[in-house]
C-alpha positions in Angstrom: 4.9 -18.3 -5.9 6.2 -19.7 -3.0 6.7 -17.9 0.6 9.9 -17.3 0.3 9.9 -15.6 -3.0 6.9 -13.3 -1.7 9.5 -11.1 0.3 13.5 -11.0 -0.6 14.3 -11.4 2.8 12.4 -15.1 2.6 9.8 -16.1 5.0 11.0 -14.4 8.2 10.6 -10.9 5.8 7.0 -11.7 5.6 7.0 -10.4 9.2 8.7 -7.5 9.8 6.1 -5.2 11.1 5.6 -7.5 14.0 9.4 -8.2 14.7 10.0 -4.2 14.4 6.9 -3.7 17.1 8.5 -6.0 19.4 12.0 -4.5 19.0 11.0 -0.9 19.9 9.0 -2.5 22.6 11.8 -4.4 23.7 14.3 -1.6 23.7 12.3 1.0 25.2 11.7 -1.7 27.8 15.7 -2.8 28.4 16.2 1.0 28.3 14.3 1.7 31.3 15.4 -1.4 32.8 19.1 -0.9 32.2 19.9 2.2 31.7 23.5 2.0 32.9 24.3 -0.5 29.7 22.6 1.6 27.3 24.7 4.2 28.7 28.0 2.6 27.9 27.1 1.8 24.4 26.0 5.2 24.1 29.5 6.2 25.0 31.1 4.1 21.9 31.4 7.0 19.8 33.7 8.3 17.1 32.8 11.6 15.7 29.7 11.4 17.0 29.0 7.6 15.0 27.9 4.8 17.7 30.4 2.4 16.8 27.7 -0.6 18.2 24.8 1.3 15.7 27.7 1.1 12.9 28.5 -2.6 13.1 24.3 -3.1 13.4 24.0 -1.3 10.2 27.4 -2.5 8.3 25.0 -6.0 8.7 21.9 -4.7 7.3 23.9 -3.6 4.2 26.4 -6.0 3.5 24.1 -8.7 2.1 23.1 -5.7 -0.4 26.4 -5.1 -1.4 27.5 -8.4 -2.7 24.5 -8.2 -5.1 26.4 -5.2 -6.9 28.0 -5.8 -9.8 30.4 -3.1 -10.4 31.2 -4.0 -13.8 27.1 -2.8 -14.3 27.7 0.4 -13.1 28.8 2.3 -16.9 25.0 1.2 -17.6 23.3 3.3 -15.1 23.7 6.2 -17.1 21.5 5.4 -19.9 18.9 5.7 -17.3 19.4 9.1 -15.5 16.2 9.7 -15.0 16.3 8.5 -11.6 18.9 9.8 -10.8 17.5 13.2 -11.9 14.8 12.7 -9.5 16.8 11.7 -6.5 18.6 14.5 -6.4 15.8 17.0 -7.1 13.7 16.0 -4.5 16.8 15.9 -1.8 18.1 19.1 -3.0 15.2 21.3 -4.3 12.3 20.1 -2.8 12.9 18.5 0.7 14.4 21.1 2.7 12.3 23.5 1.9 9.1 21.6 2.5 10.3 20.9 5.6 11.4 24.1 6.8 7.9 25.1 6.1 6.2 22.6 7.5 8.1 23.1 10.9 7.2 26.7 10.6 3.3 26.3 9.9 3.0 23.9 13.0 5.2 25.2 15.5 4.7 28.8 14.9 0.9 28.2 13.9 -1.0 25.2 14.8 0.9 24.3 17.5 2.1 27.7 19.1 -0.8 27.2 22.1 1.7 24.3 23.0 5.4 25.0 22.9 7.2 28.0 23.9 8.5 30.9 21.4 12.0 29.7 22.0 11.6 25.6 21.9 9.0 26.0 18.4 12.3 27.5 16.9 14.4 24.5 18.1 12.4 22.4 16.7 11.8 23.9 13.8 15.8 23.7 13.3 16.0 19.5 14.0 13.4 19.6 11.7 15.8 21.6 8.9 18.9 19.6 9.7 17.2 16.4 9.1 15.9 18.1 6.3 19.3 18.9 4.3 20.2 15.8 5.5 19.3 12.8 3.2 19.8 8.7 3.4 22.8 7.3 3.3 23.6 3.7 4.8 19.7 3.0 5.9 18.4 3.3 1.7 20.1 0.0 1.2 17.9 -1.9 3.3 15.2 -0.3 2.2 16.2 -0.7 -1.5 17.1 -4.2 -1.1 13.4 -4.7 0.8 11.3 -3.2 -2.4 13.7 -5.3 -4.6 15.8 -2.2 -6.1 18.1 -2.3 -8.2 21.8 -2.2 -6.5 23.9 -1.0 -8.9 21.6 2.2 -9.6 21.1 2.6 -5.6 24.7 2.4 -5.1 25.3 5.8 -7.5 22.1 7.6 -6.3 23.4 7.5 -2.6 27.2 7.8 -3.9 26.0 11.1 -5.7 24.1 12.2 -3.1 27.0 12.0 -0.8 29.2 13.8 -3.0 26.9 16.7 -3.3 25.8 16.8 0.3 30.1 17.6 1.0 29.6 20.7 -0.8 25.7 21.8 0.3 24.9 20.4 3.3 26.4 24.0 5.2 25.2 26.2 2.9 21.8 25.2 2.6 21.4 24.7 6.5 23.0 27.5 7.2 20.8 29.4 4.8 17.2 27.7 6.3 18.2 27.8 9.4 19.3 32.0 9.5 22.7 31.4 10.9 26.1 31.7 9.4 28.1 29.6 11.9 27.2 26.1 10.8 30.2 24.0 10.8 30.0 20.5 9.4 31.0 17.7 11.3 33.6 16.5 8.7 34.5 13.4 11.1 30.5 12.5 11.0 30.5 12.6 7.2 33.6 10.9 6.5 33.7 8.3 8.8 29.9 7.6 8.0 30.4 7.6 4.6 33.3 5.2 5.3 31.8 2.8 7.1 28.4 2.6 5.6 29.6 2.6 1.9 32.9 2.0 1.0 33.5 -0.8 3.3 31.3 -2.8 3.2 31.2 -1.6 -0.9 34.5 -3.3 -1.0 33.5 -6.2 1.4 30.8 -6.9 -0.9 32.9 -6.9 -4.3 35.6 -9.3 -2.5 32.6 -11.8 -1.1 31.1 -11.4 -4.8 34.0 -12.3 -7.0 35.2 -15.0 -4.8 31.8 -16.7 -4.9 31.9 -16.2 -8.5 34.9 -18.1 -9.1 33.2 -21.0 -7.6 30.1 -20.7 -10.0 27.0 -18.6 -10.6 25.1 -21.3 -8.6 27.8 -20.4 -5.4 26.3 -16.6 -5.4 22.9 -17.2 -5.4 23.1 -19.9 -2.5 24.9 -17.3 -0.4 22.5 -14.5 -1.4 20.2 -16.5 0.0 21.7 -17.9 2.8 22.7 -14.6 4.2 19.5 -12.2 3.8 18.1 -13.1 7.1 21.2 -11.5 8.2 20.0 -8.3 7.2 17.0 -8.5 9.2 18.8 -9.4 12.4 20.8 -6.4 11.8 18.0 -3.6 11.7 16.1 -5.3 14.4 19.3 -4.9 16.9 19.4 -1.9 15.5 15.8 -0.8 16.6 16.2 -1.9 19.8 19.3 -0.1 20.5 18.0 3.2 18.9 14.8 2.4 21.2 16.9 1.5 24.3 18.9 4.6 24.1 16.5 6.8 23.6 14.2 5.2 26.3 14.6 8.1 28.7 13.3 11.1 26.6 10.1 8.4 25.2 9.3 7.8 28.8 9.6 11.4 29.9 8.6 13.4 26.9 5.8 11.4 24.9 3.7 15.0 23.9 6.2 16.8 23.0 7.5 13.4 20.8 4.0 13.2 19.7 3.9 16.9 18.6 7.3 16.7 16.6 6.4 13.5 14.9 3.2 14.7 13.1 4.9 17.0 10.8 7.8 14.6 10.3 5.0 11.8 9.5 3.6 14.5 7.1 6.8 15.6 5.6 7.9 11.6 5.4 4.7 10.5 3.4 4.6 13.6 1.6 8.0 13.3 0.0 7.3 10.2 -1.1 4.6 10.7 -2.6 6.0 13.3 -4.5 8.8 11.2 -5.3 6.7 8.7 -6.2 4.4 10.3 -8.3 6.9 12.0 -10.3 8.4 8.5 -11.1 5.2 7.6 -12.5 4.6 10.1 -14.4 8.0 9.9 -15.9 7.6 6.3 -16.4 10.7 5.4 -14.3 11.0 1.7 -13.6 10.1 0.8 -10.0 13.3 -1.0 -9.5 14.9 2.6 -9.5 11.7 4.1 -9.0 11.2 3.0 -5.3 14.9 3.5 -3.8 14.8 6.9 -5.7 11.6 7.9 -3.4 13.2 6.4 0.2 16.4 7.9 0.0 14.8 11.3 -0.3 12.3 10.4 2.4 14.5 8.8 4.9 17.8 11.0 6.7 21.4 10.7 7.7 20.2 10.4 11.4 23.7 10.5 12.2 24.6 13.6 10.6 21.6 16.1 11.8 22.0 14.6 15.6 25.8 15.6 15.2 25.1 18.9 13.9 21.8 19.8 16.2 24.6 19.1 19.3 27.5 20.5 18.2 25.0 23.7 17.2 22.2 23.7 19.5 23.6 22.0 22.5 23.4 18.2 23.5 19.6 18.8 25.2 18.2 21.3 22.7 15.0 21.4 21.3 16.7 20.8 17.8 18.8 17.6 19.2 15.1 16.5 20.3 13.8 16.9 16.8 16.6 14.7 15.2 16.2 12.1 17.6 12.5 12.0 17.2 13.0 11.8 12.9 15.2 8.6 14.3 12.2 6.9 16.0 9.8 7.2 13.5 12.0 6.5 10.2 11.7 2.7 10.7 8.0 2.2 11.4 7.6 4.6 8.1 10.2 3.4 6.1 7.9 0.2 6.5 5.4 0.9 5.5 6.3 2.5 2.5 8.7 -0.2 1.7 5.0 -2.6 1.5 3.0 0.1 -0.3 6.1 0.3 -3.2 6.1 -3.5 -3.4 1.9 -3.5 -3.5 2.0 -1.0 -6.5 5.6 -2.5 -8.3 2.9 -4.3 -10.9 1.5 -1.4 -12.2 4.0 0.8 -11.8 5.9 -1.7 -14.0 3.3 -2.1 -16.6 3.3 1.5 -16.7 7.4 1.8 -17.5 7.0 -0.6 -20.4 8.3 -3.6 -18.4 6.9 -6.9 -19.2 
């Protein structure tokens, strides 16, 4: 097998821990350095959606979408299975493991080190990025453990459409308030611009390439996966650079936040995960199935942890901090799926 074929993002794949260490570096470094610039971007919003972090992301997925071959999607439902298990471990499982998780550190093993009133802001980030699964950021990550795009186009679809109707209720009910509105500009516009678009980008790209040949799609495919990586590593270092004031002047209290989020990340996962395997579920569809249910709508819990809490709240802390470790665990999840993908294979009857 050649280097290239080892990772689907070719060669400069086979890397990506390194280039994602330099690009948090890197933009926790230009943050401190120019904060005024990471200001202005930071004021590019639209219903609380950095445009500049959209356009970053709209790269990572694009690539993804031409491979989807809408014309495939009637067969996804002679597999439900993992679509079953997406939706069970987003809706039934994830919330409520992390609701109590946030309670058993910040109102248990770490009550010595946070206040009464910031342990139950935390605690809330912790919820909202809870109720709040993947949406655009599960494309890379499916497209980096080789999913299958077609079935990780309707799991995230689905997911969407339910979290329109349970994304209130459920937060509302976890977090003990009745006076959670959702940011209907966040979701739509979100769901806009990291789905249908470049959905529709992807389908035009795909069926003019096809006219030229087969051979035409597969030489773009190609061609444009690097793309993807440039994307989430500007990404990263603008998440990084914005964010570089609260790393610099709150590392414990990021430190404390992150350990349950670590747990809760891995855990989900592996419960994901397991399940899969135990219900024999191929990894292709196996492996997104587990990320989007580990992995958030960032986006979507910042908005609401503002618009709730207030813009420097304990809970708007919590979100942010679920946005600076996702990457680095996404990671390294993504290599551990694509370590066990023989196995896991074998397992599912796949030759």
């Amino acid at each position: 097998m050649t280097e290239t074929t080892d990772n689907p993002l070719g060669l400069f794949g086979r890397y990506l821990s390194l280039w994602i260490a330099l690009s948090i570096a890197g933009g926790v470094g230009l943050g401190v350095l120019f904060p005024g610039l990471f200001g202005m971007v930071a004021g590019a919003e639209v219903a609380r959606v950095n445009l500049v972090v959209a356009v970053f992301i709209w790269v990572m997925i694009f690539p993804m979408m031409v491979q989807v071959d809408l014309g495939s999607l009637k067969d996804v439902g002679r597999r439900p299975g993992g679509l079953g298990l997406t939706l069970v471990v987003n809706w039934l499982i994830k919330p409520f493991t992390m609701a109590l998780l946030g309670w058993l550190f910040f109102k248990g093993l770490f009550a010595d080190f946070v206040t009464p009133e910031d342990a139950d802001q935390y605690i809330a980030g912790m919820i909202l990025l809870g109720v709040a699964p993947c949406t655009a950021m599960v494309f890379v990550w499916s497209k980096l453990s080789r999913g299958d795009a077609n079935y990780t186009l309707v799991q995230v679809s689905v997911n969407d459409l339910i979290m329109v109707f349970a994304f209130a209720p459920l937060a509302g009910f976890l977090l003990g308030v009745t006076d959670v509105v959702v940011p209907w500009g966040t979701l739509v516009l979100s769901v806009g611009l990291f789905v249908v678009i470049p959905l529709v980008a992807g389908a035009v790209t795909r069926s003019a390439l096809l006219r030229r040949g087969p051979g035409r799609l597969e030489r773009f495919n190609e061609a444009i996966s690097p793309v993807s990586i440039l994307g989430l590593l500007a990404t990263v270092v603008l998440i990084f650079g914005l964010q570089a004031p609260t790393i610099i002047e709150k590392p414990a209290v990021i430190g404390l936040i992150a350990v349950p989020l670590l747990i809760q990340s891995y855990g989900i996962f592996a419960i994901a995960y397991g399940l899969a395997w135990v219900f024999r579920i191929r990894h292709e569809v196996a492996a997104p199935a587990a990320m989007i249910g580990t992995s958030n709508f960032f986006e979507l819990a910042v908005a609401v942890a503002i618009s709730v809490f207030g813009l420097h709240s304990g809970a708007a802390l919590a979100t942010v901090v679920g946005v600076l470790i996702e990457v680095p665990v996404m990671l390294s999840l993504v290599a551990f799926a694509n370590r066990t993908r023989g196995p896991f294979q074998a397992r599912a009857g796949v030759k």
